[in-house]
C-alpha positions as CSV (number, residue, x, y, z in Angstrom):
1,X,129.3,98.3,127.3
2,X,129.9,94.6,128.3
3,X,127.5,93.0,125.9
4,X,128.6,89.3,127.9
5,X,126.7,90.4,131.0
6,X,123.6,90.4,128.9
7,X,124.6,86.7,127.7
8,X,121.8,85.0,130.2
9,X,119.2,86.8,129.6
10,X,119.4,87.4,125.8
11,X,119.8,83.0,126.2
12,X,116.1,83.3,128.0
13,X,114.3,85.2,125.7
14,X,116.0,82.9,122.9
15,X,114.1,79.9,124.2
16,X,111.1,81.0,125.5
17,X,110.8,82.7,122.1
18,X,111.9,79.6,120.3
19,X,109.1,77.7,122.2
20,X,106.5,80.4,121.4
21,X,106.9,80.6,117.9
22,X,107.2,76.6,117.6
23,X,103.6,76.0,119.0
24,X,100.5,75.7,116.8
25,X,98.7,78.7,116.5
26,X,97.2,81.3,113.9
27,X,100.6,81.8,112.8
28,X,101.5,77.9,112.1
29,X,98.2,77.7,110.1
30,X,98.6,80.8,107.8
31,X,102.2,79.4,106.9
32,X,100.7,75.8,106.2
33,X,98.2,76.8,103.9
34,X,99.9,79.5,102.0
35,X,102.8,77.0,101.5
36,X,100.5,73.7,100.4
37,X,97.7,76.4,98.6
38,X,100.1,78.6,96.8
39,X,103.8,77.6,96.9
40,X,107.3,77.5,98.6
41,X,107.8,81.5,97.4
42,X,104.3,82.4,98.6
43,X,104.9,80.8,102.3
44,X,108.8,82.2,102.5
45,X,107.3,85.8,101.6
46,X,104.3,85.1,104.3
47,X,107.3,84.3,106.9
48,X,108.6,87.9,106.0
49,X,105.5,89.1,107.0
50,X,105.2,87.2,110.0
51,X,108.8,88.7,111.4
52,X,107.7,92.2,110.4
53,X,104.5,91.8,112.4
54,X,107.3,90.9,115.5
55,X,109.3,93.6,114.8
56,X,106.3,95.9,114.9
57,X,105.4,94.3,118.0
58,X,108.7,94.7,119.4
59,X,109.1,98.6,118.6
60,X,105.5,99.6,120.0
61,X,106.5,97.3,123.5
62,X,110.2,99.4,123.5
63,X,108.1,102.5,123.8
64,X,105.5,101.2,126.1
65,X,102.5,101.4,123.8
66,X,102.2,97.6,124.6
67,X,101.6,98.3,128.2
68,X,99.1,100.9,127.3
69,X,97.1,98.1,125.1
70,X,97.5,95.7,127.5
71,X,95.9,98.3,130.4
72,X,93.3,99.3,127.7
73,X,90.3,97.1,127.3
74,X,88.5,99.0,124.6
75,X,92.2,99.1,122.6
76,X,93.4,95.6,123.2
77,X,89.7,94.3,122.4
78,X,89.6,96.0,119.2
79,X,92.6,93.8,118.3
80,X,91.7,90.9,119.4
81,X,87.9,91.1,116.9
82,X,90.0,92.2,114.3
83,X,92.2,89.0,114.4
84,X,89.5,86.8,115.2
85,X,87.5,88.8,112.3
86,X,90.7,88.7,110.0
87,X,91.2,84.7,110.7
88,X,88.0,84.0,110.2
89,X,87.7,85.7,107.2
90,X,90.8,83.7,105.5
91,X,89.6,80.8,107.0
92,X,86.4,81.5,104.8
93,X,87.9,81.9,101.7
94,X,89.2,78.4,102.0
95,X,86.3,76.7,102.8
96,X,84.8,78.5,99.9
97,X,87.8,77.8,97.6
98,X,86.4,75.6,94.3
99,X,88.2,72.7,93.2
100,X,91.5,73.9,90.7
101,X,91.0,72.8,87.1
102,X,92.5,69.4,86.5
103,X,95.5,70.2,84.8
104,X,99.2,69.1,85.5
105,X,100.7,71.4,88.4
106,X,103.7,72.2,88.6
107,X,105.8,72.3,91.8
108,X,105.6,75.6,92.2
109,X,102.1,75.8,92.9
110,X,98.6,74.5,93.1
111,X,96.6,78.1,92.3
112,X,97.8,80.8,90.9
113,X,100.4,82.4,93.5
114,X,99.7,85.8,95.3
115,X,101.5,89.2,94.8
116,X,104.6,89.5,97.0
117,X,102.8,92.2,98.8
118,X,99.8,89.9,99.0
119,X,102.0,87.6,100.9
120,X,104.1,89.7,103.1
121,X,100.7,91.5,104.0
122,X,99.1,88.2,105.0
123,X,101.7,87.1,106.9
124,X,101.9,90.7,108.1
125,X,98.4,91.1,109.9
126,X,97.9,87.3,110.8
127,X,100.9,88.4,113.6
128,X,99.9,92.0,114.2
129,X,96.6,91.3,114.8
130,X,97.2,88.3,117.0
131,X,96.5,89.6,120.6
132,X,98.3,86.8,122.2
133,X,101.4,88.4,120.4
134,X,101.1,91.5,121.9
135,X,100.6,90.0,125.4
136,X,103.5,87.4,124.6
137,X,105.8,91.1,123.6
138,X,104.8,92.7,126.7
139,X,105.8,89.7,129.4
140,X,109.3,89.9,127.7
141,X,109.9,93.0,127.9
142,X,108.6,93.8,131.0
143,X,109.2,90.6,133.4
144,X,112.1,89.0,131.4
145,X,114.3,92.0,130.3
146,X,115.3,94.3,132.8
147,X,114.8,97.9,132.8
148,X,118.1,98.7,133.4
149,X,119.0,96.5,130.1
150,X,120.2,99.2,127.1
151,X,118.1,99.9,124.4
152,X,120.6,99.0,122.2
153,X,120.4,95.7,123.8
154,X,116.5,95.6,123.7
155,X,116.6,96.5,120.0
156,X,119.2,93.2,119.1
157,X,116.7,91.3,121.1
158,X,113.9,92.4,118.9
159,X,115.9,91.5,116.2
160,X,116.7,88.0,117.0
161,X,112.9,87.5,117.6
162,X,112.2,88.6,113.9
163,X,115.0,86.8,112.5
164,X,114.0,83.6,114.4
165,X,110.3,83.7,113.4
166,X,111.3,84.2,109.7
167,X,113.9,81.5,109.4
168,X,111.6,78.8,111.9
169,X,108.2,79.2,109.3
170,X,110.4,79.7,106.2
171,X,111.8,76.3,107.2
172,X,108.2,75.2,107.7
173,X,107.5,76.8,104.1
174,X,110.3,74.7,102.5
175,X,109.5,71.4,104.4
176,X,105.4,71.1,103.2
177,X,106.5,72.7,99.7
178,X,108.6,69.8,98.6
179,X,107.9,68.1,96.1
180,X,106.9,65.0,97.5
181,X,104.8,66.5,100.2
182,X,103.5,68.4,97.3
183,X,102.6,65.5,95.0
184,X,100.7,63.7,97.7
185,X,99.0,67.3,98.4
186,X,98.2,68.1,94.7
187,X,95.5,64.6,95.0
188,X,93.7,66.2,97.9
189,X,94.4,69.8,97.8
190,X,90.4,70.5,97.9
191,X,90.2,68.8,101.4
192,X,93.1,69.9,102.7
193,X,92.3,73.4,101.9
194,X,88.8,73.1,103.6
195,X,90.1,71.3,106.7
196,X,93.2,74.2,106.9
197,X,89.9,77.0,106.5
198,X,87.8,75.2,109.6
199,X,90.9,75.1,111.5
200,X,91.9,79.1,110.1
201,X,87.7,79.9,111.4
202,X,88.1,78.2,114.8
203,X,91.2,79.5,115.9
204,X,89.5,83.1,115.0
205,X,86.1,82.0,116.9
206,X,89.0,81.2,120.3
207,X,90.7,84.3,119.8
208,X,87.5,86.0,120.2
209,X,86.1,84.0,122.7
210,X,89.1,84.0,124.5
211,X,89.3,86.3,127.8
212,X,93.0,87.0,128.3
């Protein structure tokens, strides 16, 4: 197999992934709030989540469940109310977040952190259940990959996608976790935490509104 003839088009799906994941979306917000909430740990184990929700993606689209949600309005609109219902609901929690005691934080966190598992399965579903994913999986592999591409090939593909969502919004994780970010957060972490929830609630209420 001459894995250099693939070269262009693995190149494509690089940057038109890199693009994807790099715009604000439900995604963006989770890993912004779990990072300034809860801590640096909290939003690198959310970014886990995140590129298992793309590999998730990425396995259904190889066997062409992604087409079949895509064709299905009952499926694919069952996902798309249970992301809108699932951001919403976070995005509630926040607004309905009380003030944290006034005590000295430390830097590595403002509340007490989540579970790993709490945090991987945040990330986890914020991804899965986003519908504009799923749509996003199935142009790839359907009008950017070839069907004459390997599934060998289609598999490393997948794999780059996971490993570049993780590493961008673990970057994202480390950048609003440091310290001084952090101190300026820790005087208005009440607001922030509000405003992250209204934005959490209307990109949930656009999701469902949306008609894709």
């Amino acid at each position: 197999m001459n894995f250099l003839q693939y070269w262009p088009e693995f190149l494509t799906i690089v940057v038109i992934h890199l693009l994807a994941v790099m715009s604000p979306g439900p995604d963006f917000a989770m890993i912004t709030r779990n990072s300034l909430v809860y801590s640096r740990r909290v939003g690198m184990l959310s970014a886990i989540g995140l590129a298992l929700g793309i590999a998730t993606h990425v396995s259904y689209s190889l066997v062409g469940i992604g087409l079949l949600i895509s064709r299905s309005i009952i499926l694919f609109s069952i996902i798309k109310w249970c992301g809108a219902g699932y951001l919403i609901y976070i995005g509630w929690k926040s607004l309905r977040s009380k003030p944290p005691p006034k005590t000295i934080h430390t830097l590595e966190g403002t509340r007490d952190d989540l579970s790993n598992f709490a945090a991987i399965r945040l990330g986890f579903f914020t991804n899965i259940l986003n519908p504009k994913v799923t749509l996003f999986m199935l142009s790839v592999f359907t009008q950017v990959i070839k069907s004459t591409t390997p599934t060998v090939i289609q598999l490393m593909y997948g794999m780059e996608m996971a490993i570049m969502t993780f590493l961008w919004f673990s970057f994202v994780a480390i950048v609003l976790s440091h310290h001084l970010i952090r101190r300026v957060f820790q005087r208005i972490q009440h607001y922030i935490e509000k405003v992250m929830g209204a934005i959490l609630i209307a990109l949930g209420v656009k999701v469902a509104l949306e008609k894709v």
